[in-house]
Every structure is written in structure tokens, then in C-alpha cells.
N, C-alpha and C positions, 0 to 999 in steps of 0.2 A: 238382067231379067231372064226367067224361066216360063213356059207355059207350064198355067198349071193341069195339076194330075187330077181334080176332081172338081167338073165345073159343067155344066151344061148350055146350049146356045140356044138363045129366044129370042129370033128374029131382031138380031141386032144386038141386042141384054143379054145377057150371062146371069146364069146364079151359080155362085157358088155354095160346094156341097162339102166341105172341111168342119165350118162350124155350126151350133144351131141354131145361126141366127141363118142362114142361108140366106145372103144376101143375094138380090134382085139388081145388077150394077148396068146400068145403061153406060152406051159406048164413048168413051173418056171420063166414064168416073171412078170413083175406087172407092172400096168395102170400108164397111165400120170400123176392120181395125187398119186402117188404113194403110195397108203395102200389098195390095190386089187390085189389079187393075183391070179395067176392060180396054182392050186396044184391037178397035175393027170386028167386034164378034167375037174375039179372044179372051180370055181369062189371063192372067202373067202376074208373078211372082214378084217386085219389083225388091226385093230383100235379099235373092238367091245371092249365098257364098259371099252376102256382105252381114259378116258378124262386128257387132257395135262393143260388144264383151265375150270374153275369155281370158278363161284362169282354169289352174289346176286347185281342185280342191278337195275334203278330204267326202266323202259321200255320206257321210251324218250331217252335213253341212243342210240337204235336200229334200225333208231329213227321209235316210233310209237305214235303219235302224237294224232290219233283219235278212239284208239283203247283202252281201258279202265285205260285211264288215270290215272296218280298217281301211279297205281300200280306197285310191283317188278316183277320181275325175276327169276328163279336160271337160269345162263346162263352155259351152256355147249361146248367144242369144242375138236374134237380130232386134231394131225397132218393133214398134206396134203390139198393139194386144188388142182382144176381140171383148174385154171388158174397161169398164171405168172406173174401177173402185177408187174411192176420196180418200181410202186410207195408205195407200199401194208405196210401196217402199224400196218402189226400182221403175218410180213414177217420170225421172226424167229419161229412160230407155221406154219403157211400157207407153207411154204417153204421147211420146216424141213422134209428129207428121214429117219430118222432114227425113228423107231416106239417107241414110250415110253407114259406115262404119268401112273396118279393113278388108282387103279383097282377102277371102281366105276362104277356097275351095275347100268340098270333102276331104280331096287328097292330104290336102295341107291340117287338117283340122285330125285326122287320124295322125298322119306324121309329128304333130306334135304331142296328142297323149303318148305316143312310143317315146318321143323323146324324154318326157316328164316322167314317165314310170308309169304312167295312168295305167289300171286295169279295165278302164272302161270311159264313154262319153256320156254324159247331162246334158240334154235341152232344157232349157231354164233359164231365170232369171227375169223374162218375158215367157208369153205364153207360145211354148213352141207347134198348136197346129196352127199357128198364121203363118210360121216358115214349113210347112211340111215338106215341100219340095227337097228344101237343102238339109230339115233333121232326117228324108228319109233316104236320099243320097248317101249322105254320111254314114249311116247307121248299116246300109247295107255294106258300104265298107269296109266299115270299122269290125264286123262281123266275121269278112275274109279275116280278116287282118286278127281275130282272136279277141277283140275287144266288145264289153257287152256295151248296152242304151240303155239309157235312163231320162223317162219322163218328169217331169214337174210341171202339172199342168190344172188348170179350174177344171179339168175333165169335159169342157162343153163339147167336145166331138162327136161329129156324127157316125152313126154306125158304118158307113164307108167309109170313115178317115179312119176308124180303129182297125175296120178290116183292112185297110192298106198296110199300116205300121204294125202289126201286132207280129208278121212274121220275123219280124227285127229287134222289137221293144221287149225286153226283159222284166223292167219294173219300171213301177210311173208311181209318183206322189200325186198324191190327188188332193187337190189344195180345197177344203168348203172353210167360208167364212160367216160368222155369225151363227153355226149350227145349222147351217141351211134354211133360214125363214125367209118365205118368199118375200115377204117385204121387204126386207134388211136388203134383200140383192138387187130386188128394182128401185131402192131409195139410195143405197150406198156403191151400186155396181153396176147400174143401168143394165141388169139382166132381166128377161123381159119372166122367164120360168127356169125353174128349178130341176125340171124331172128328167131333161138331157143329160145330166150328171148324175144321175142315177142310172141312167138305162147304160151309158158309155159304161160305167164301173164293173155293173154285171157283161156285158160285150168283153172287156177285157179282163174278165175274171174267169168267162168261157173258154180266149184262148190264152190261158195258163201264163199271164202277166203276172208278176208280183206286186200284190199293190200293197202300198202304206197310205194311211187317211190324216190328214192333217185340218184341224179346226179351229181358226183364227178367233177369239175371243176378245172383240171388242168395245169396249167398255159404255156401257149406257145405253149403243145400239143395238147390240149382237150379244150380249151375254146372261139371254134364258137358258136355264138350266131345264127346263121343259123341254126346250129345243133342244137341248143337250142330248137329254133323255132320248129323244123320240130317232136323232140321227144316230145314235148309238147303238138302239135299238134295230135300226134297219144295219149299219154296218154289220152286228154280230148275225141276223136273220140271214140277211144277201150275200155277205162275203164270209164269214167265218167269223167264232170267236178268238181265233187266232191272229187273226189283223192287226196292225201294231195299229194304233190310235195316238196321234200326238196332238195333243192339246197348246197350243201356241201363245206365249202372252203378246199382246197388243202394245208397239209403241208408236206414240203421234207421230203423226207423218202426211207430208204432200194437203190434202184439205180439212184435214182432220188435225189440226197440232192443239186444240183447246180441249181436248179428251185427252183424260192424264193414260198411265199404263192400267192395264187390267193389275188388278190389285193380287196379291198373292192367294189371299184365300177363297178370291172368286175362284181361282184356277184349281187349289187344292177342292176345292166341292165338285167342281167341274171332274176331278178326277175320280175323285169317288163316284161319284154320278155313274162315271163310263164302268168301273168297275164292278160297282151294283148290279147292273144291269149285264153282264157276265163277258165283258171284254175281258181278256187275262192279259193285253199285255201294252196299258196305258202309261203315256211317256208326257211330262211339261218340257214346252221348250222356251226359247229366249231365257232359260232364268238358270244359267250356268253355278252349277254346284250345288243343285235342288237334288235333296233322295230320290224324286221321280225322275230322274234323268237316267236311272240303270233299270237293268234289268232283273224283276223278282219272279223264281222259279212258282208258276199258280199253283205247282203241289203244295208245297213244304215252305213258302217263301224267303227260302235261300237267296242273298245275291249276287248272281251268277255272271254279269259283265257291271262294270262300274264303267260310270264314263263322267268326263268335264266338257262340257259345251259341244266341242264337234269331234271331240279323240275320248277315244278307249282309255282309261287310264289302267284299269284290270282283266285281264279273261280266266274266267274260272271255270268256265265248262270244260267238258274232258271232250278226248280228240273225235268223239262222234257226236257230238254237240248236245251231252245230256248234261243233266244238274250232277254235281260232283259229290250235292250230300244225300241225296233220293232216285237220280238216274231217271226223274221225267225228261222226255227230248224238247229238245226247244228250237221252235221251227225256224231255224238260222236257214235260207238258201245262199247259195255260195261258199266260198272259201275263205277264211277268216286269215286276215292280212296285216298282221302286225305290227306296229310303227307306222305304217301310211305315212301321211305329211305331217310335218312337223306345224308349218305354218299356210297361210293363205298367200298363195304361191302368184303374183299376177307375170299374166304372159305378156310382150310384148312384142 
């Protein structure tokens, strides 16, 4: 256990201030997403430096598409998550009350991306601000150490949790599902609003995070193209038309297994949708071998990286990461890392 780093004391109760549900926990009970504790007036961590998963993996995997391609990972996750979603597809970690996994301190969790090759660490898999403590231990070290951070996260954070992590955090995927309808989240997610993940995105968009937006599209509940529209709309307004937008297909899972996959050409409309509306640089995911999976130059629509599911299969931009048949720049951050992993590398 860790005390935690953002919590305040109420005569006995705690609230915690990490996410925006700011929980209200009287003394021996514990947060919504269950690995926060109150113990005597305390707030505590009950997850610290117990990771349930890690693997090295390739960082398309997360997906982060313009953010130092090619390169690995070591990804990290403890139990709990501070949402419920019925469709959730790492629903027996994200879900799971019972605290467990391997003792593996910051030190140990940098020393093994150096071992793997990793150029950098993922919090992921679960929602890493319920472990802030130990993604942002890690993160400050893995920084000494030469190694960047990368979030994957529903973005719920509170404007103190970003301002804690943002000195450390490079880039974060910001996961919306259903195109962000408030309904869809308090029927499918038991999230109570929507506009916390809007305000974090701009917070971390102020101190110069890299963010990718990913839009889970599922089928029957979450897949207006209105919605589409209107999230689109604000990503190209608040963040930039330059925002990679990954459109994500849907497969059953955890409470949801009688909802087939999102159908191909909901996703293909879904992409025009984002495009129309002047995103330049919209990606489908789950559907390894789809045209939208690479990257098209918005000048001249050359294509400029080809990729297969979560590796590079082509790079065709030239060494200052312009288009090779028109010379538009194409906003790659980082250094472009060739070969990466071969496979999904699990640590043990």
C-alpha cells in the first residue's frame, strides 16, 4: 500500500481527487474503482507496485499511430477501473475486486523495458489514474532513465491528476466510446457525465501531451453517426485537425456477447463522417489489412506509412517526415523506429 498523492480529509471521510467521480469514502471503505482505501482518515493506494499485467509491446498496439512509431513498450496494469462498461475486453483485470498481481516496483518495471529494448512504458490495459501513485513513480523514473510515458486512458481525470502527471506524460490515448453520448455512458459505462473528458483532453493538450482519440463503435448502442459527427467536430475545434482519430471496431465481449461486431461499412461511413468534417488523418482499427489502416498524405493523397494491425509494414516518408511525392510534413512526434517487435512479447 501507498498513501495516496491526491485526496483530502473530512473529519474522518476522504475524497478522493484523481477521478471525476470524486469519491466521498468513509473510514474502511473503498472507492468505486475499488483499490482506494480509507484507512483512519487516510486515503492508500492498495494496488502500488502490484502489476496484475505486463508485456512488451509494439506502441500501435495503444493505438499511437504518430507518436514515435515502430517503437515498443513495456506495458503495465494493476486491477480496477473507475468505469463499468458491459462491453470491456480486459474485463477480468478492469473488473476484478480482489487485489493481487506480481510485486514489481518502479525500479523493476523500468529495468525491464531496458531489458526488452522498450523505448518507452504504457499504462494501460486498465485505467491507469486508479494506480497514479505507482504509473507516476514509474514514469518519473523511467524519464531519468531516458525512457518516455504513455497513457491509455477514458480520460476521466481530474484537472489535478493531469497537473500531477503531465510533467512525465508524453502521450496518452484517450479512449471515447459510443462517440461520447451521454446516454450510451450512463447505460453502458455507469458514467454519471461526459464533459470531464472533455475538459482533461484540453488540460492535457495545454501542457503539450500528444494525444491520439480513439472511438469505440458499438453496434446498435453507440453507433450514431451524428454522434460521430458532433465528437469529431469538437476533436478537430479543441485539439487540432491534425489529431490522429482511430475509429475502433467492436467485438462481443464480457456483457455484451449477443451484439455481433460493428459491421464494416458502419466503420467505413464512420470514416468518412470524421473526414468530411476536416480530421486529415483518420485510422479503423481491429480490422487488420483495411486501406485505412495507413497513412494518406491530406495534400496529394499519397500513401505515406502502410501498416498491418500493429507493425509498420512500409515507411515512405523521407528523413524529415515529409510526403516523398509533394513534401507536406506529416506530424510524426518522435523518432521513427524500425522493426520494433516482431511479436507480442509476454513478460514473465
Amino acid at each position: 500500500m501507498k498513501e495516496a498523492y491526491l485526496y483530502s480529509s473530512l473529519n474522518g471521510r476522504v475524497q478522493c481527487h484523481l477521478c471525476a467521480r470524486r469519491c466521498i469514502i468513509p473510514d474502511g471503505g473503498i472507492g468505486f474503482c475499488g483499490v482506494r482505501k480509507n484507512l483512519g482518515g487516510k486515503l492508500y493506494s492498495l494496488v502500488y507496485g502490484r502489476a496484475v499485467a505486463t508485456a512488451a509491446d509494439p506502441i500501435m498496439k495503444k493505438p499511437l499511430y504518430h507518436f514515435h512509431p515502430g517503437s515498443s513498450v513495456m506495458s503495465i496494469a494493476t486491477v480496477g477501473c473507475n468505469f463499468r462498461c458491459k462491453y470491456c475486453d480486459n474485463w477480468v483485470i478492469s473488473q476484478d475486486r480482489e487485489v493481487k498481481g506480481m510485486d514489481l516496483p518502479p525500479s523493476k518495471v523500468v529495468q525491464l523495458a531496458l531489458e526488452y529494448d522498450c523505448q518507452g512504458i504504457s499504462y494501460t490495459y486498465t485505467e491507469p489514474t486508479i494506480f497514479m501513485e505507482y504509473a507516476y513513480d514509474t514514469a518519473k523514473l523511467a524519464k531519468e532513465n531516458g525512457l518516455f510515458n504513455t497513457f491509455v486512458t477514458n480520460g476521466y481525470m481530474t484537472p489535478e491528476a493531469v497537473e500531477l502527471i503531465s510533467p512525465f506524460l508524453d502521450a496518452a490515448t484517450v479512449d471515447f466510446k459510443g462517440s461520447a453520448n451521454p446516454e450510451f455512458y450512463r447505460n453502458m459505462a455507469a458514467v454519471p457525465d461526459v464533459e470531464p473528458i472533455y475538459e482533461c483532453l484540453k488540460a492535457l493538450k495545454s501542457r503539450n501531451v500528444h494525444i491520439e482519440i480513439t472511438d469505440l463503435i458499438v453496434t446498435k448502442y453507440g453507433d450514431s453517426m451524428e454522434d460521430l459527427k458532433t465528437l469529431a467536430i469538437w476533436v478537430r475545434d479543441s485539439l487540432g485537425s491534425d489529431t490522429p482519430f482511430h475509429i475502433l471496431r467492436f467485438h462481443p465481449d464480457y456483457k455484451l456477447t449477443d451484439v455481433p461486431s460493428t459491421p464494416l461499412n458502419t466503420l467505413e461511413k464512420a470514416y468518412e463522417t470524421a473526414k468530411d468534417v476536416g480530421l486529415r488523418y483518420v485510422y479503423l482499427g481491429n480490422v487488420p489489412g483495411h486501406r485505412y489502416e495507413h497513412t494518406y498524405c491530406p495534400n496529394c493523397g499519397e500513401r505515406v506509412i502502410e501498416r498491418f494491425g500493429f507493425y509498420i509494414s512500409r515507411w515512405l516518408l523521407t528523413k524529415d517526415k515529409k510526403c516523398s511525392n509533394c513534401g507536406w510534413s506529416i506530424p510524426i512526434k518522435g523518432v521513427y523506429h524500425p522493426g520494433g517487435l516482431e511479436y507480442h512479447m509476454p513478460v514473465t
